[in-house]
C-alpha positions as CSV (number, residue, x, y, z in Angstrom):
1,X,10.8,-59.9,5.8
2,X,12.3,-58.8,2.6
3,X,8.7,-56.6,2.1
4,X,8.6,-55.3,5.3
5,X,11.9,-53.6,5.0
6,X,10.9,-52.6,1.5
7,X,8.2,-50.8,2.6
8,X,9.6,-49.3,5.7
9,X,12.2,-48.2,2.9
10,X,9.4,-46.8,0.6
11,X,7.8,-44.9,3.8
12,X,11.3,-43.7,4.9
13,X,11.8,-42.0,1.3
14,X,8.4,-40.7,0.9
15,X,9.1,-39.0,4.7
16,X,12.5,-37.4,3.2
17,X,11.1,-36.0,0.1
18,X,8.1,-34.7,2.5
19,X,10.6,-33.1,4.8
20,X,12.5,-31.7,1.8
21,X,9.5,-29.8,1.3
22,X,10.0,-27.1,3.3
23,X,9.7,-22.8,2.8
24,X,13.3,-22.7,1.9
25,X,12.5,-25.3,-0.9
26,X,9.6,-23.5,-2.3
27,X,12.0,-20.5,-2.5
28,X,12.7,-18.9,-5.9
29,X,15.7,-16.7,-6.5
30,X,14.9,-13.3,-8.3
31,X,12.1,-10.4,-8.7
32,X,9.1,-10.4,-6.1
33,X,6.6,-8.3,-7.5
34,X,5.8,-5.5,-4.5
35,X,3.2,-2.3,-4.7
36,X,3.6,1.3,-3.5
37,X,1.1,3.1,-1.6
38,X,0.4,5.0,-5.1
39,X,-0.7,1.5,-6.3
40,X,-3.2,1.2,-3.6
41,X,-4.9,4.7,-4.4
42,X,-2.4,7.2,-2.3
43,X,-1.7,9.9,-4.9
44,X,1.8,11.1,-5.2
45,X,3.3,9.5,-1.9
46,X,6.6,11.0,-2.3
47,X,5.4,14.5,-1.6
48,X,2.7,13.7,-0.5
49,X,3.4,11.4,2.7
50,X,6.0,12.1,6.0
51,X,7.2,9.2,7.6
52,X,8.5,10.2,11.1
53,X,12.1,8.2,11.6
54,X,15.4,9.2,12.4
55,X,16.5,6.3,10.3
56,X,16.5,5.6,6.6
57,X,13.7,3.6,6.7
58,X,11.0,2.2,8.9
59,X,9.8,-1.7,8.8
60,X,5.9,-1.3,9.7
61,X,4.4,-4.2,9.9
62,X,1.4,-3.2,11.3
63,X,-1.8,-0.5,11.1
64,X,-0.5,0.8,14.9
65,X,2.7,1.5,13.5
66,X,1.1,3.1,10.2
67,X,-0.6,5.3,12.4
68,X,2.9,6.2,14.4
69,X,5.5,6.7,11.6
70,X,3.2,7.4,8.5
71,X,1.3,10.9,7.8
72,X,-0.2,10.8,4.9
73,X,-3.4,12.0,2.8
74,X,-5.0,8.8,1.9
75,X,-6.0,5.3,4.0
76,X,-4.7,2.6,2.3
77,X,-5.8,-1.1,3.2
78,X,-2.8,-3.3,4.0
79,X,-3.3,-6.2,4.3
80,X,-1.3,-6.6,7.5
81,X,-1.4,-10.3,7.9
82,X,0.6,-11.0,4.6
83,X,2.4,-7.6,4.1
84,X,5.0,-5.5,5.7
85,X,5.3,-1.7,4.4
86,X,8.6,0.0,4.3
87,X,8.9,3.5,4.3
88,X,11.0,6.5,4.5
89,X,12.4,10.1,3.9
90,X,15.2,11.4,1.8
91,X,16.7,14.5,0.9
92,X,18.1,15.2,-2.3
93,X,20.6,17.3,-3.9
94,X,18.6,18.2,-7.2
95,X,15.1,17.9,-8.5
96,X,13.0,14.6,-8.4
97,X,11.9,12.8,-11.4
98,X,11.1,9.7,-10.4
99,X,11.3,6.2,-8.2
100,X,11.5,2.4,-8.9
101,X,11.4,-0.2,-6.3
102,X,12.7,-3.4,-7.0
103,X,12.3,-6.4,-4.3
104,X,15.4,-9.7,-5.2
105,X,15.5,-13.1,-3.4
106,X,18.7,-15.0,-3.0
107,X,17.7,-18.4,-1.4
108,X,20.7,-19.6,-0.7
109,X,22.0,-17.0,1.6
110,X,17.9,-16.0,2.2
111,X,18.4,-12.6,1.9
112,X,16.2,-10.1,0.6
113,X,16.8,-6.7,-1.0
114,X,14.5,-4.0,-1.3
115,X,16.3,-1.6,-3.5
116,X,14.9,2.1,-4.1
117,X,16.0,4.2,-7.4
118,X,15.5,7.8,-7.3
119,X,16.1,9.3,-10.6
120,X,16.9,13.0,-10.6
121,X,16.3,15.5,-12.9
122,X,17.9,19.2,-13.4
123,X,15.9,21.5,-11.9
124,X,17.4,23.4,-8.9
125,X,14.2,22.3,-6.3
126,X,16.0,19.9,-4.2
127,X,12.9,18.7,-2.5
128,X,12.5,15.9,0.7
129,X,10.7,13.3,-0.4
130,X,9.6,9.7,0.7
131,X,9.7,6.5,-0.7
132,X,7.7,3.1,0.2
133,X,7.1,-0.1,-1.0
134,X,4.5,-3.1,0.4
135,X,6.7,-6.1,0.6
136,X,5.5,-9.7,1.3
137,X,5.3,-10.5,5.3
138,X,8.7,-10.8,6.7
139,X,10.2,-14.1,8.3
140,X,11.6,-13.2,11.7
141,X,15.0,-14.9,10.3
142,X,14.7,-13.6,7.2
143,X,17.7,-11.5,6.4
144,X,16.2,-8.1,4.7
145,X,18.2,-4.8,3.5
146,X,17.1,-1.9,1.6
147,X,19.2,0.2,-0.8
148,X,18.5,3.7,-2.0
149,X,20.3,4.8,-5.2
150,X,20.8,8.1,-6.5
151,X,20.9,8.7,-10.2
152,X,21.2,11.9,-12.5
């Protein structure tokens, strides 16, 4: 009897640690490494690529809505199964000098941020330009936010 219980005991554990082996266990806090469409072979997507939102950004999570929201002088293959792209259009005030995307995880609130820095520069050409980073597939209830940041 004793046995029995012990190893319906040794079961039960081993199905608990199992269990606790879920996605938001496997989660790790910080960078996620991401890619522009410049990394995939677009040259110079900030002037060289529209995105057609009313929005800050678009979520395109597919080659359908690629072809929608996105004009731009290259093809780039996305792998659409395990990436989402996010893209949009910005104004600025000055001259462009140059973007960094960085993509965080914080797994205990599961929330994402996608945060885009334009650095400016002093020339008087205050041109629109786009910015764009492919991200790792999106959970439906994942929260995600993106951040554009402005700097002289």
């Amino acid at each position: 009897m004793r046995e029995v219980l012990s190893i319906k005991m040794f079961i039960f554990c081993i199905t608990i640690l199992m269990a606790a082996c879920s996605d938001s266990d496997r989660c790790q806090d910080g960078r996620i490494e991401i890619v522009s469409l410049d990394d995939l072979g677009c040259v110079n997507s900030s002037f060289n690529m529209t995105v057609a939102t009313v929005k800050e950004f678009e979520l395109i999570r597919n080659q359908e809505d690629y072809n929608i929201f996105v004009d731009a002088k290259c093809n780039p293959e996305i792998n659409w199964l395990e990436s989402d792209l996010i893209a949009g259009m910005i104004g600025l005030q000055k001259g462009f000098y140059s973007i960094e995307s960085e993509l965080v995880m914080t797994c205990n609130t599961n929330r994402l941020l996608l945060t885009f820095t334009i650095q400016l520069n002093q020339t008087l050409v205050a041109p629109l330009i786009s910015f764009n980073a492919i991200i790792p597939k999106l959970k439906d209830e994942q929260d995600f936010f993106v951040e554009v940041l402005i700097k002289e």
